[in-house]
Backbone of each chain as ProteinMPNN parsed JSONL, in Angstrom:
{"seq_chain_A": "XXXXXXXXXXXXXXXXXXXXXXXXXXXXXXXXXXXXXXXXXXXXXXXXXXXXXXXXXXXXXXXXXXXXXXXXXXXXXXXXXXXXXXXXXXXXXXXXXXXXXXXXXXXXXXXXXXXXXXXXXXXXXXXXXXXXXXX", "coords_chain_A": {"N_chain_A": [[0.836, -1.203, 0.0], [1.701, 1.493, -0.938], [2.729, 4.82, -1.846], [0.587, 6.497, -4.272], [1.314, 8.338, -6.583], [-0.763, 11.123, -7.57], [-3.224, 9.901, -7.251], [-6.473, 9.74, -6.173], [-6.938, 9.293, -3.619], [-4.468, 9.065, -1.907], [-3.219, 6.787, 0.077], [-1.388, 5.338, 2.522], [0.548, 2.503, 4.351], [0.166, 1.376, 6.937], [1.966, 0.662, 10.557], [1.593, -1.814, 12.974], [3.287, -1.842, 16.156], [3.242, -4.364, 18.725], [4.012, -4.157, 21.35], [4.429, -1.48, 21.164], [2.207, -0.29, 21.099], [0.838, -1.509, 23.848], [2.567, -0.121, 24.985], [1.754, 2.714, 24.668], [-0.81, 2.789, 23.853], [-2.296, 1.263, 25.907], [-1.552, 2.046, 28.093], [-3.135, 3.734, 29.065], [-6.505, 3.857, 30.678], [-8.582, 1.344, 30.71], [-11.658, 1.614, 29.002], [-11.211, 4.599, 29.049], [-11.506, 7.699, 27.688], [-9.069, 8.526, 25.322], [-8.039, 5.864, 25.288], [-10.023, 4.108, 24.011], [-10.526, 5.681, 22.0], [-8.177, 5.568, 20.311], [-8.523, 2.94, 20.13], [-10.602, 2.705, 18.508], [-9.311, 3.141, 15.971], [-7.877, 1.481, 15.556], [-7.947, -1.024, 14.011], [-8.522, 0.067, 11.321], [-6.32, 1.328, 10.693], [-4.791, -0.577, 10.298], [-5.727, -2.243, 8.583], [-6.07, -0.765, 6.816], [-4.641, 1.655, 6.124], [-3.464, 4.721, 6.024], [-4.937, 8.059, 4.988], [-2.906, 10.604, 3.044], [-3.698, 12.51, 2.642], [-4.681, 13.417, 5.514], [-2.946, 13.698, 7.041], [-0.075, 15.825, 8.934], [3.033, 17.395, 8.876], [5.273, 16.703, 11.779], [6.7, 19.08, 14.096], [9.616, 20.58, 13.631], [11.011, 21.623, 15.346], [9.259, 22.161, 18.368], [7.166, 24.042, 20.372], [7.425, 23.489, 22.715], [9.192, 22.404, 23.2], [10.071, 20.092, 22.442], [11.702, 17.818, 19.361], [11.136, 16.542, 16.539], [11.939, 16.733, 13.359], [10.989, 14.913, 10.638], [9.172, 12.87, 11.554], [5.498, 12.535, 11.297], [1.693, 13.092, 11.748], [-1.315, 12.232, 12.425], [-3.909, 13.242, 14.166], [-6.667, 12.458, 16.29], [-9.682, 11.174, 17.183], [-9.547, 10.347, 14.15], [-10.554, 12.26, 11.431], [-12.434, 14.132, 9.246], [-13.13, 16.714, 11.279], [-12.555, 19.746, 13.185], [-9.616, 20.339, 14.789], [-9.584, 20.849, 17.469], [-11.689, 19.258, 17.866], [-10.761, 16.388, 18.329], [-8.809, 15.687, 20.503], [-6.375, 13.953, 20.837], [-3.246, 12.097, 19.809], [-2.001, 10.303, 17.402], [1.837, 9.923, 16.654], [3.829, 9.196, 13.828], [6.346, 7.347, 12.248], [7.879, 7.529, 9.323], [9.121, 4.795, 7.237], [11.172, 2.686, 5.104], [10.345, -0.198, 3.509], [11.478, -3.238, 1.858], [9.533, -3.64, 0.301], [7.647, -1.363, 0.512], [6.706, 1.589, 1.237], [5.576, 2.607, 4.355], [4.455, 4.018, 7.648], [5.277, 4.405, 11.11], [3.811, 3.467, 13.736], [4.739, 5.452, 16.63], [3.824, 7.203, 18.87], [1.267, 7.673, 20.642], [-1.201, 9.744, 22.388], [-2.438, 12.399, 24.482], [-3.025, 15.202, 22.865], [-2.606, 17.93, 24.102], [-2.001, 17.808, 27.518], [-2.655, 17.831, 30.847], [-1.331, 19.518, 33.31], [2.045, 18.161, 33.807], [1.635, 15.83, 32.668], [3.059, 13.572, 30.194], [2.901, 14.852, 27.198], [1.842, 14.029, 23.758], [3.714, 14.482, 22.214], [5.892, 15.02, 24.027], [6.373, 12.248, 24.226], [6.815, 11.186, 21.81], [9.222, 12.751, 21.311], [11.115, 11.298, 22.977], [11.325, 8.875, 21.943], [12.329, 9.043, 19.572], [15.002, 10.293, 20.446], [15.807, 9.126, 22.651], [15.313, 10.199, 25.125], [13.579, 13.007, 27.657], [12.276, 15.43, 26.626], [12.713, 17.699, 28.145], [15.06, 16.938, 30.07]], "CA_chain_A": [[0.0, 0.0, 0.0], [2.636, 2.662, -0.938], [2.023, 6.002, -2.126], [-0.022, 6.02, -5.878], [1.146, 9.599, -6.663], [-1.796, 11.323, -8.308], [-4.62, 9.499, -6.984], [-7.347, 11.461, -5.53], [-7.149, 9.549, -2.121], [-3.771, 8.551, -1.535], [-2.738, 6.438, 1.109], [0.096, 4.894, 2.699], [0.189, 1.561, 5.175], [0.864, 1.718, 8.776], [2.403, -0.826, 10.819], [1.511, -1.303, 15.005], [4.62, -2.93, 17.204], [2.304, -4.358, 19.959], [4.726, -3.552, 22.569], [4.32, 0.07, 21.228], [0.402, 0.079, 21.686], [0.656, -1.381, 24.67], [3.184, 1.014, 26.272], [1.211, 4.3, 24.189], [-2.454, 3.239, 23.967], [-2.826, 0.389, 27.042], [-1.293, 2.698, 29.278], [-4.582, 4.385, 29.879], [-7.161, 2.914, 31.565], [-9.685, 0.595, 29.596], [-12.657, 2.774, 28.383], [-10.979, 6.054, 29.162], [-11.569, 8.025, 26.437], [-8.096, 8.29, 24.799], [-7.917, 4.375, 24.92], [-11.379, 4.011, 23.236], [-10.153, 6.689, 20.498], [-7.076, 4.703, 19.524], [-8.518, 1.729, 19.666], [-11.708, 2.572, 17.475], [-9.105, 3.463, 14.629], [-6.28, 0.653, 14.681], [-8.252, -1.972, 12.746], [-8.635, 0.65, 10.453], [-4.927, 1.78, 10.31], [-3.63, -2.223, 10.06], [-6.113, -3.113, 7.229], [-6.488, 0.542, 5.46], [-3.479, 2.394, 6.678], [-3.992, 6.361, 6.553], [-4.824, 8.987, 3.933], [-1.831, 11.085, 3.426], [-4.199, 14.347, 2.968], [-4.932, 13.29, 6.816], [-1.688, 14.196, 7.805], [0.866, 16.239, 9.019], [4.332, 17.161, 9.646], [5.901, 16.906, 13.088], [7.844, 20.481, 13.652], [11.251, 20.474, 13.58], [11.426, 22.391, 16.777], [8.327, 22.763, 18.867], [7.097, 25.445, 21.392], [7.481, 22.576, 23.862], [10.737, 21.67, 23.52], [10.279, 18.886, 21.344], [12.107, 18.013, 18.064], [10.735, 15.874, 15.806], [11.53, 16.403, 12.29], [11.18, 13.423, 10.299], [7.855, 12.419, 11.885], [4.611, 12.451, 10.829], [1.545, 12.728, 12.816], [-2.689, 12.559, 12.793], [-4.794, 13.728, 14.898], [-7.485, 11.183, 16.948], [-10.421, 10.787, 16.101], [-9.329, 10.628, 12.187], [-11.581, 12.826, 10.387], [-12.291, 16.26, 8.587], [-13.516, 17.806, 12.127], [-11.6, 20.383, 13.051], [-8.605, 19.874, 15.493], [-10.59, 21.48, 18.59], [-12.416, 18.626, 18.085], [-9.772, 15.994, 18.134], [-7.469, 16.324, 21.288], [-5.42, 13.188, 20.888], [-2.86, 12.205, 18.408], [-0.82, 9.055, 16.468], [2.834, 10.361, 16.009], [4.388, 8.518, 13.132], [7.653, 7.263, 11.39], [8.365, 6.379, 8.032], [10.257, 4.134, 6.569], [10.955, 1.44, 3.804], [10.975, -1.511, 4.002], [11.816, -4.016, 0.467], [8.295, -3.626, 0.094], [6.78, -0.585, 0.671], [6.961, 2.761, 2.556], [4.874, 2.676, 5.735], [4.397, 4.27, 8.473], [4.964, 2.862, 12.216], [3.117, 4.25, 15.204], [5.919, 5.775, 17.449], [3.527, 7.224, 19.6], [0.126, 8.069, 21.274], [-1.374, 10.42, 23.44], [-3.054, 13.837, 24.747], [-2.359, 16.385, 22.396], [-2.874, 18.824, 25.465], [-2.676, 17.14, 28.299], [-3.037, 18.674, 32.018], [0.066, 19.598, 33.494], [2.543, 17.666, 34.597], [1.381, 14.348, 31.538], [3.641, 14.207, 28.838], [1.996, 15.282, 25.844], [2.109, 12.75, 22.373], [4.938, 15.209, 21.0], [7.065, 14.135, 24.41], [6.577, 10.888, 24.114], [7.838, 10.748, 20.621], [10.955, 12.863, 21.021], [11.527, 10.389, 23.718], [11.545, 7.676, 21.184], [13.433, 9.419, 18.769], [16.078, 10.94, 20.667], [16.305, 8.38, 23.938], [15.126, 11.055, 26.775], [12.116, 13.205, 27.225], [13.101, 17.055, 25.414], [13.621, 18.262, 29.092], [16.188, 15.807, 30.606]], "C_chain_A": [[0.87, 1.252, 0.0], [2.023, 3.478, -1.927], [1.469, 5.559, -3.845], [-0.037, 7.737, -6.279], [-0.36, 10.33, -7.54], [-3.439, 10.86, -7.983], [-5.46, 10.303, -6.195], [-7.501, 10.678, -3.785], [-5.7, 8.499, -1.97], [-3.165, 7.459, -0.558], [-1.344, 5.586, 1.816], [-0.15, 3.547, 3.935], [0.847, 2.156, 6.942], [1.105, 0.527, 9.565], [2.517, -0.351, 12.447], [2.517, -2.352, 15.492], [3.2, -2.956, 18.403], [3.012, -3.976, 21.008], [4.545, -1.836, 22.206], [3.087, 0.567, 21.611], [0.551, -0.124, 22.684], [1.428, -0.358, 25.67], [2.664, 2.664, 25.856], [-0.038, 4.225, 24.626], [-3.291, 1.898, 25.525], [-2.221, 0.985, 28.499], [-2.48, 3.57, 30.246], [-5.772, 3.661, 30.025], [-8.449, 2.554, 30.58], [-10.929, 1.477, 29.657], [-12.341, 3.79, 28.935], [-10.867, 6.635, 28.163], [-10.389, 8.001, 25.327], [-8.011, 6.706, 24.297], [-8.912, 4.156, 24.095], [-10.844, 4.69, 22.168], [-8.934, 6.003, 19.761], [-7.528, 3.605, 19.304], [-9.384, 1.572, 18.2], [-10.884, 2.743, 16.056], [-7.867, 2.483, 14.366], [-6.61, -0.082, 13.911], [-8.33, -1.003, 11.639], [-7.34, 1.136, 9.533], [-4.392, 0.602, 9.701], [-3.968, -2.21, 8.501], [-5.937, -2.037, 5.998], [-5.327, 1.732, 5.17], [-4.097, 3.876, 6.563], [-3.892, 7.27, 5.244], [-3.901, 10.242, 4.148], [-2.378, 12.417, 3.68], [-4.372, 14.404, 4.706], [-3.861, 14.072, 7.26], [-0.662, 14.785, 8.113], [1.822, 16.177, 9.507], [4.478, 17.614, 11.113], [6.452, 18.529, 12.795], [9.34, 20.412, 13.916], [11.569, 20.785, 15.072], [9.924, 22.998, 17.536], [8.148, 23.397, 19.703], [7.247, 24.732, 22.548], [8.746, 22.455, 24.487], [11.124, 20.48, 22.607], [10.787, 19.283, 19.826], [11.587, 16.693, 17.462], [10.517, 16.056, 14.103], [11.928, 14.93, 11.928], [10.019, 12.59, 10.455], [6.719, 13.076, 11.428], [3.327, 12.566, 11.77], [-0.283, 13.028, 12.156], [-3.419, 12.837, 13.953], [-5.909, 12.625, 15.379], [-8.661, 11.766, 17.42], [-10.148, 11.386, 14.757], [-10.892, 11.096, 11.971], [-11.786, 14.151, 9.957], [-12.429, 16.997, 9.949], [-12.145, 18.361, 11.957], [-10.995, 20.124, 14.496], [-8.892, 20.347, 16.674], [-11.116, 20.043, 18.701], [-12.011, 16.675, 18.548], [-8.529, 15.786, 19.161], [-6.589, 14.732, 21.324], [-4.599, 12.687, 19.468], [-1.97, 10.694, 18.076], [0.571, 9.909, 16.127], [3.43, 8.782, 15.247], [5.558, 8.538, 12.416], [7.901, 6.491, 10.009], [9.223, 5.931, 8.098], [9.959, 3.788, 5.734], [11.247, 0.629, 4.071], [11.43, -2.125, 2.443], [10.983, -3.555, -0.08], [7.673, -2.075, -0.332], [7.187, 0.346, 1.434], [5.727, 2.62, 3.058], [5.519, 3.495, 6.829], [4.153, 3.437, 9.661], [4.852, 4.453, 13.226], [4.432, 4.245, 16.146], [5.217, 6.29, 19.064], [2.077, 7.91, 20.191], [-0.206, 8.758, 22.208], [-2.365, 11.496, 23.325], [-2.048, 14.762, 23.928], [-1.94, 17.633, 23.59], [-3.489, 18.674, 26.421], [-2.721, 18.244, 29.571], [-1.958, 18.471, 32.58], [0.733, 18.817, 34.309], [2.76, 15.854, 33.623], [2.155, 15.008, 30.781], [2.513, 13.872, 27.935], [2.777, 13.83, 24.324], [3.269, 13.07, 21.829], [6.055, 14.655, 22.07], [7.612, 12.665, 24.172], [7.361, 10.701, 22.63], [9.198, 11.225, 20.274], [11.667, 11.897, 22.028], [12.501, 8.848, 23.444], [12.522, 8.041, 20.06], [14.787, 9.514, 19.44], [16.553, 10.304, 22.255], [16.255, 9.006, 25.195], [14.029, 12.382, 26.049], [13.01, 14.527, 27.22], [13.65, 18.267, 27.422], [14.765, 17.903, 30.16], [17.097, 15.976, 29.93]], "O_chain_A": [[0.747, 2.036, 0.941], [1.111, 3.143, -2.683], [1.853, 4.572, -4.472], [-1.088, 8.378, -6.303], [-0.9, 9.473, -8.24], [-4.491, 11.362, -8.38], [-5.163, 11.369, -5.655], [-8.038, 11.297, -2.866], [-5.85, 7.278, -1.926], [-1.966, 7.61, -0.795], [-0.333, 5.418, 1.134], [-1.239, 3.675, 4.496], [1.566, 2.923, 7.584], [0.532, -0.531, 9.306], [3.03, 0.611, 13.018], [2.477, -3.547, 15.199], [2.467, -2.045, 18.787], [2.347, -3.246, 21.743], [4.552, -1.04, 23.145], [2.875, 1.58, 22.277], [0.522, 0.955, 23.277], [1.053, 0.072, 26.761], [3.03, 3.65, 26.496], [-0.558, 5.009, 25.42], [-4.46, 1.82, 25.901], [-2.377, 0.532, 29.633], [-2.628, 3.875, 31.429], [-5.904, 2.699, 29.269], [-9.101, 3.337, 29.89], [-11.016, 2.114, 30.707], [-13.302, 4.218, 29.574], [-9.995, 6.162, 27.435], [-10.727, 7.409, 24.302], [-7.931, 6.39, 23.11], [-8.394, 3.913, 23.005], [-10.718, 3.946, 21.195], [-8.911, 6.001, 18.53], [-7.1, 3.029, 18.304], [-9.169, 0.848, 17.228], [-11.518, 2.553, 15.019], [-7.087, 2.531, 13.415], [-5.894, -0.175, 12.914], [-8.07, -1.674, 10.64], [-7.241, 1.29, 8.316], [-3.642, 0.66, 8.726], [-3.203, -2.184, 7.537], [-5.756, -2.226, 4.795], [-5.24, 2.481, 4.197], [-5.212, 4.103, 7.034], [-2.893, 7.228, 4.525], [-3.995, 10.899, 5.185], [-1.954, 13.258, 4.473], [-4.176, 15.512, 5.207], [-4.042, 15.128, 7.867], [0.217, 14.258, 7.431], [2.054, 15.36, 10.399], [3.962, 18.625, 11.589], [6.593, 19.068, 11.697], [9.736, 19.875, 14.95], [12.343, 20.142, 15.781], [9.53, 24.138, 17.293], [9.242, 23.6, 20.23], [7.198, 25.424, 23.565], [9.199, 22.417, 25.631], [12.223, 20.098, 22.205], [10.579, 20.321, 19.198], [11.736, 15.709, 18.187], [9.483, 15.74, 13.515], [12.682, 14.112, 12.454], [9.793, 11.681, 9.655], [6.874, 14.259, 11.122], [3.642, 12.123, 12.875], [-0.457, 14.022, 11.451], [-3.014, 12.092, 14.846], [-5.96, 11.72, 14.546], [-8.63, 12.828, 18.042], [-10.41, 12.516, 14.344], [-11.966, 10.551, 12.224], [-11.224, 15.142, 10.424], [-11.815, 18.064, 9.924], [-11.164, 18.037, 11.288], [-11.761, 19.725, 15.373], [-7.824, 20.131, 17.245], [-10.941, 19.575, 19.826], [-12.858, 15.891, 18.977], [-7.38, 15.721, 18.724], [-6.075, 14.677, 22.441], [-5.067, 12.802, 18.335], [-1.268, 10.26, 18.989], [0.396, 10.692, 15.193], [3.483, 7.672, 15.776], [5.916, 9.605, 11.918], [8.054, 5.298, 9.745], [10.182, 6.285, 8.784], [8.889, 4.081, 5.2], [12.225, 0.369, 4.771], [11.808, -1.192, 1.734], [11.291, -2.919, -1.089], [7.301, -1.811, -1.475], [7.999, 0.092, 2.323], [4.771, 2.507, 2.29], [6.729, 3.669, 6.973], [3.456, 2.426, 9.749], [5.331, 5.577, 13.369], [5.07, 3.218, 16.378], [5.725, 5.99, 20.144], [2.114, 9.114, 19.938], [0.484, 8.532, 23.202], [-3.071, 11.612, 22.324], [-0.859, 15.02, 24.119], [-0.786, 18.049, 23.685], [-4.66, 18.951, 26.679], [-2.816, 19.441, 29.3], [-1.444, 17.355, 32.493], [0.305, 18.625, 35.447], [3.634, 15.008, 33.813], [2.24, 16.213, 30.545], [1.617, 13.027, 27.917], [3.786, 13.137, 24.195], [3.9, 12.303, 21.101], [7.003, 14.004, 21.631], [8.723, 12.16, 24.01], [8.421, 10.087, 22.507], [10.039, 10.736, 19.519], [12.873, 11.729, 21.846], [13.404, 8.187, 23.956], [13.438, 7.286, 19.732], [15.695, 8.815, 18.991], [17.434, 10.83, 22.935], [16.885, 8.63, 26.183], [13.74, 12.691, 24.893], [14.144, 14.647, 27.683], [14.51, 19.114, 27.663], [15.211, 18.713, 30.973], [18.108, 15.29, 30.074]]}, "seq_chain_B": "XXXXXXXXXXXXXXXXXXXXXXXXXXXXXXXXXXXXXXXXXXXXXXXXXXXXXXXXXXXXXXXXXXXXXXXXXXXX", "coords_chain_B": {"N_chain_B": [[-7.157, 13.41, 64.73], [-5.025, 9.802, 64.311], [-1.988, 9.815, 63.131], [-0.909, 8.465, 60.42], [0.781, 4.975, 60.05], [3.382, 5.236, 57.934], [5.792, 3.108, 56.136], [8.103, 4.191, 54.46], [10.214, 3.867, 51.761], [12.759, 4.291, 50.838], [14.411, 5.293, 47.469], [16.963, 5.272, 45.192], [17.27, 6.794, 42.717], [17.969, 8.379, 39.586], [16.665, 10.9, 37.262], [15.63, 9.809, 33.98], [16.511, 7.101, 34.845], [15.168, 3.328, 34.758], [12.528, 2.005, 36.893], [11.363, -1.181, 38.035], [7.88, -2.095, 39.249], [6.542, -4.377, 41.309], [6.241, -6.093, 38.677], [6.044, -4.046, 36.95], [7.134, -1.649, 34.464], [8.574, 1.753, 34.938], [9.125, 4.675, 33.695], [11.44, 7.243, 35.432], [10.693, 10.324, 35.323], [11.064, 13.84, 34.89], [8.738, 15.741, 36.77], [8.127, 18.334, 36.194], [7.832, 20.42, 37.94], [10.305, 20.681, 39.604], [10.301, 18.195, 40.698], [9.864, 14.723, 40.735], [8.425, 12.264, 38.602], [6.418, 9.138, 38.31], [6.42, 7.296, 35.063], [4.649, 5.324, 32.949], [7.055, 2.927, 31.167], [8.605, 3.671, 28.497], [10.222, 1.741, 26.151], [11.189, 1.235, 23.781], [13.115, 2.773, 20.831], [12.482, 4.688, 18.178], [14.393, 4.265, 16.383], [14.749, 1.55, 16.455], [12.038, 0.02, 16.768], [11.692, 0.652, 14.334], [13.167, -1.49, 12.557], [12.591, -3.53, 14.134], [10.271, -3.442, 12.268], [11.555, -4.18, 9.973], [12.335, -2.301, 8.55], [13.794, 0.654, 7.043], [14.713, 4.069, 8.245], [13.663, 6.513, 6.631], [15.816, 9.288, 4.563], [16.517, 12.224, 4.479], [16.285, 13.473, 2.157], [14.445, 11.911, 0.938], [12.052, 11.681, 2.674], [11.262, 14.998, 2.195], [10.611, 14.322, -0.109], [8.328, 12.744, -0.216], [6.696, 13.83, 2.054], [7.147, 16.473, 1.988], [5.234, 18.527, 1.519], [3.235, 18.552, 3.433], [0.92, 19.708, 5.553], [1.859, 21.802, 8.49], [1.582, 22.457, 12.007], [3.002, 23.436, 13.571], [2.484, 22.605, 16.762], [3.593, 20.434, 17.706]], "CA_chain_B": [[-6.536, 12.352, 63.731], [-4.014, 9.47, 64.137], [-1.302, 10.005, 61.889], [-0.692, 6.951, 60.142], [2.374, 4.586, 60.168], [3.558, 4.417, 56.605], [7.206, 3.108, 56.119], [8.616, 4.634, 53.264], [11.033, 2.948, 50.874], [13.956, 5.013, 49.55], [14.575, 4.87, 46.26], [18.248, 5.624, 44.721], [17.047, 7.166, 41.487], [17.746, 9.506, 38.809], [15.955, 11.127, 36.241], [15.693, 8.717, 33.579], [16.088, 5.692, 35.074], [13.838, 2.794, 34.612], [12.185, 1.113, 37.664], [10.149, -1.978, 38.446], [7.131, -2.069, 40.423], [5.255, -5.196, 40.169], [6.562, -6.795, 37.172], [6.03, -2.833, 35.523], [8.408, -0.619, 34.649], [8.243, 2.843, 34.56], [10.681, 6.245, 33.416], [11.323, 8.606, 36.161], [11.08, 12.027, 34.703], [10.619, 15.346, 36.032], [7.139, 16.379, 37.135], [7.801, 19.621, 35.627], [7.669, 21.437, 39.128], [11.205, 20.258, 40.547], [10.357, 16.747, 41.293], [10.274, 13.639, 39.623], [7.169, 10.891, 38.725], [7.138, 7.756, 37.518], [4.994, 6.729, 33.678], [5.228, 3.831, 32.108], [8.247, 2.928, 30.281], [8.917, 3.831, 26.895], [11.221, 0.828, 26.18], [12.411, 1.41, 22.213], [13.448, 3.958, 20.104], [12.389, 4.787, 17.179], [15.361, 3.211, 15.147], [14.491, 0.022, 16.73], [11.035, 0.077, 16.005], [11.83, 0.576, 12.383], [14.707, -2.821, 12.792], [11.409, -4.752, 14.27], [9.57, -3.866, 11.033], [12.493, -4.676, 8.964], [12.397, -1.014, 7.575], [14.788, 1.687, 7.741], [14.172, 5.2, 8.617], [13.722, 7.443, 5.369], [16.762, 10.212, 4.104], [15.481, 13.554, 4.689], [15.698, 13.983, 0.767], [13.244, 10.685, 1.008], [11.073, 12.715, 3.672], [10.635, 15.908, 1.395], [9.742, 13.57, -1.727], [7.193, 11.87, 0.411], [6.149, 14.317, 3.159], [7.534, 18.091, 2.097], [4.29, 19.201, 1.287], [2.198, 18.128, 4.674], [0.91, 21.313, 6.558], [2.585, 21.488, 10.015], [1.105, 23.636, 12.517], [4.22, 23.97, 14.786], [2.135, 22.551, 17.344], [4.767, 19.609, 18.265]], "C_chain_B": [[-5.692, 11.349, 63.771], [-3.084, 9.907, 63.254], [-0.985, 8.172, 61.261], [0.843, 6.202, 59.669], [3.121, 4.056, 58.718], [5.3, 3.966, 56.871], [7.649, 3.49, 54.58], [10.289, 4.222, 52.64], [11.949, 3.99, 49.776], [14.367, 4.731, 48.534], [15.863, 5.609, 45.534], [17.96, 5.941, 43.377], [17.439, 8.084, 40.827], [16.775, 9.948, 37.174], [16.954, 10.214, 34.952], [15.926, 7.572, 33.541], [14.815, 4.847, 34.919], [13.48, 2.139, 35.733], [11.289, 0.372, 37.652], [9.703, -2.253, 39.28], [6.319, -2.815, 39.943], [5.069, -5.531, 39.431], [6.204, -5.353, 36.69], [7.034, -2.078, 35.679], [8.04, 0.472, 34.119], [9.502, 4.022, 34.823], [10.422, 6.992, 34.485], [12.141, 9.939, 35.212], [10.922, 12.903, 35.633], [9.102, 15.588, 36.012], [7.164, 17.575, 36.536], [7.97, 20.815, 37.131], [9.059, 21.449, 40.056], [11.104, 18.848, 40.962], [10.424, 15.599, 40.233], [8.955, 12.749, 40.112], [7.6, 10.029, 37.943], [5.607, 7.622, 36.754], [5.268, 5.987, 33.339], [6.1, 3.848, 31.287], [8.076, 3.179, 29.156], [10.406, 2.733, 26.69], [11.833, 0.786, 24.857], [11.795, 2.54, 21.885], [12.893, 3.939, 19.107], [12.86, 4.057, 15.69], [15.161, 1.554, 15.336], [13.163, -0.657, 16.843], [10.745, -0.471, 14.641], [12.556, -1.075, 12.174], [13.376, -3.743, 12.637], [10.459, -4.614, 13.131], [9.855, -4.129, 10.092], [12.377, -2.967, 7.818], [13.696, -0.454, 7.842], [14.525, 3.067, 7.411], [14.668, 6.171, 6.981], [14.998, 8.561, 5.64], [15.956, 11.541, 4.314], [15.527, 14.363, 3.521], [14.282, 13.043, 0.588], [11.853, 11.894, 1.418], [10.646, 13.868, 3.057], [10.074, 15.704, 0.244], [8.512, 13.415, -0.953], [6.067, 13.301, 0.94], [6.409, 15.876, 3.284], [6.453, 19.072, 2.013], [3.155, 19.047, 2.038], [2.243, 19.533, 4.853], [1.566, 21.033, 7.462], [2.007, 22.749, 10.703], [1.615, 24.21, 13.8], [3.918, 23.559, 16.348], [3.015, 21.093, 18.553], [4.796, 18.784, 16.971]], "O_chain_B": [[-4.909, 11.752, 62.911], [-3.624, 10.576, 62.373], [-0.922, 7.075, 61.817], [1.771, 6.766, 59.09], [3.375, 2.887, 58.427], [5.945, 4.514, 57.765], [7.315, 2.758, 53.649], [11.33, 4.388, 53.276], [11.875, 4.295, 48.586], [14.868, 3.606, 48.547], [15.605, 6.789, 45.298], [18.561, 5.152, 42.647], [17.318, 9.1, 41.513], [16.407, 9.189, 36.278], [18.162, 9.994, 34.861], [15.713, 6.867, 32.554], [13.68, 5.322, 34.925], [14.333, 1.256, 35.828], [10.205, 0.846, 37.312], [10.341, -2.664, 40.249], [5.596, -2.68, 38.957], [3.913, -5.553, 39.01], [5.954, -5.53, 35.498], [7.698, -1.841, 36.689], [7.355, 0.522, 33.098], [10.368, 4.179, 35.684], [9.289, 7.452, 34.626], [13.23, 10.293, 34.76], [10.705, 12.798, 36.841], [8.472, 15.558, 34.955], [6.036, 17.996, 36.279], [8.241, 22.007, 36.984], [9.056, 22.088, 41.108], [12.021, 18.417, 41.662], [10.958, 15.643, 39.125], [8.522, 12.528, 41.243], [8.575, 9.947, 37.195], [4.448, 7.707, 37.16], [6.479, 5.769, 33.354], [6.091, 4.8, 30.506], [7.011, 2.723, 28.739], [11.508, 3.075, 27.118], [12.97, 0.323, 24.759], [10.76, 3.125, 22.204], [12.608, 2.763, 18.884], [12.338, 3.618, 14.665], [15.381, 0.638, 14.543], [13.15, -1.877, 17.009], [10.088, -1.356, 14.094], [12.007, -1.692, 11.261], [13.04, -4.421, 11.666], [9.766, -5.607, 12.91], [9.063, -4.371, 9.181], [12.366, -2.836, 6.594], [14.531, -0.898, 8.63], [14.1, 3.294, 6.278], [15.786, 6.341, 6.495], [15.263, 8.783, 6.822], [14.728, 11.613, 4.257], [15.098, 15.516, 3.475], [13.227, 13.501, 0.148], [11.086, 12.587, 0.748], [9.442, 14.019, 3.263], [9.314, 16.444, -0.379], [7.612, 14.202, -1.249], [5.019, 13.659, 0.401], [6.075, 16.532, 4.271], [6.607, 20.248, 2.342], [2.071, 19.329, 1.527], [3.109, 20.344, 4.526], [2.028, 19.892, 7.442], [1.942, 23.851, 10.157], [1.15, 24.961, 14.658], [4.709, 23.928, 17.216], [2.953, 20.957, 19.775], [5.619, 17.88, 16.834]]}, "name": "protein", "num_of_chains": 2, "seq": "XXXXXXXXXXXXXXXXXXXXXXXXXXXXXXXXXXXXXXXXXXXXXXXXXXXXXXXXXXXXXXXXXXXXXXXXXXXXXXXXXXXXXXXXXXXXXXXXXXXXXXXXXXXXXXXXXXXXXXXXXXXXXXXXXXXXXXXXXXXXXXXXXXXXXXXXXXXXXXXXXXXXXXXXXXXXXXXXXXXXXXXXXXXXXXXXXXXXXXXXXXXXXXXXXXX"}
């Protein structure tokens, strides 16, 4: 399922490490909303992977502290609403494999969480860069 | 009120260490306020992620073919 330049709904595959769900999206407590919101969209990600118009870039340098270019990232619940509507997010990493470019879930979370939680953007410079952006 | 008799269990830690409690393990970070909590581990990286899907992490000429033309809204 790699890119089909030109097509009017692009998409790209996505690939879940279960050790990564469970330490992003089983970390929060079974029907707490976040958990419910990731879960309702991974069969969807495995079998359908993600429309690229969905998605955007990480920032190179965020107002946080975080760096993450290179990553990729949607928004949770996938869909046109608008990002108000939306407060959790999928950060993602491409690659290639022989096969195909895909995307792999790096990391999950509260876009804006309540102080003191790391936010989806720590967690993934975490994973990128081996410590959380203020350590 | 009594006060109550907890015994408290020193813990030799520093930020980013990993500890287990209870078969779990979890990162001590900073709380943000001066202190330090403990979240569940984050146990791989990114690059090793990619290894377990037999990929390898795109060129950042790759990344602007692919992905140069995403919005970004600086937001992390």
């Amino acid at each position: 399922m790699g890119t089909s330049r030109g097509a009017a709904a692009r998409r790209l595959a996505v690939r879940v490490n279960s050790r990564v769900w469970r330490e992003e999206v089983e970390r929060f407590e079974l029907r707490s909303p976040p958990r419910t919101a990731a879960e309702r969209e991974r069969r969807g990600l495995e079998d359908h992977g993600v429309s690229l118009a969905g998605l955007m870039r990480c920032a190179v340098e965020g107002s946080d502290g975080t760096r993450l270019a290179g990553l990729v990232k949607v928004y949770v619940p996938i869909s046109q609403g608008p990002p108000s509507e939306r407060p959790f997010g999928f950060v993602l990493a491409p690659a290639r494999s022989e096969q195909e470019l895909f995307l792999a879930v790096v990391a999950f979370g509260e876009r804006h969480p309540r102080p003191g939680v790391r936010s989806v953007y720590e967690r993934a410079h975490r994973r990128l860069h081996g410590r959380y952006p203020n350590q | 009120m009594a006060e109550m008799a907890v015994a408290v269990k020193k813990l030799d830690v520093a930020l980013g260490d990993v500890v287990e409690i209870g078969g779990r393990r979890y990162d001590v970070v900073s709380d943000k306020v001066g202190g330090v909590a403990l979240e569940p581990a984050i146990t791989s990286t990114v690059a090793e992620i990619h290894a377990e899907h037999r990929g390898r992490p795109l060129s950042s000429e790759e990344f602007s073919e692919h992905f140069g033309h995403l919005p970004s809204d600086g937001e992390g």
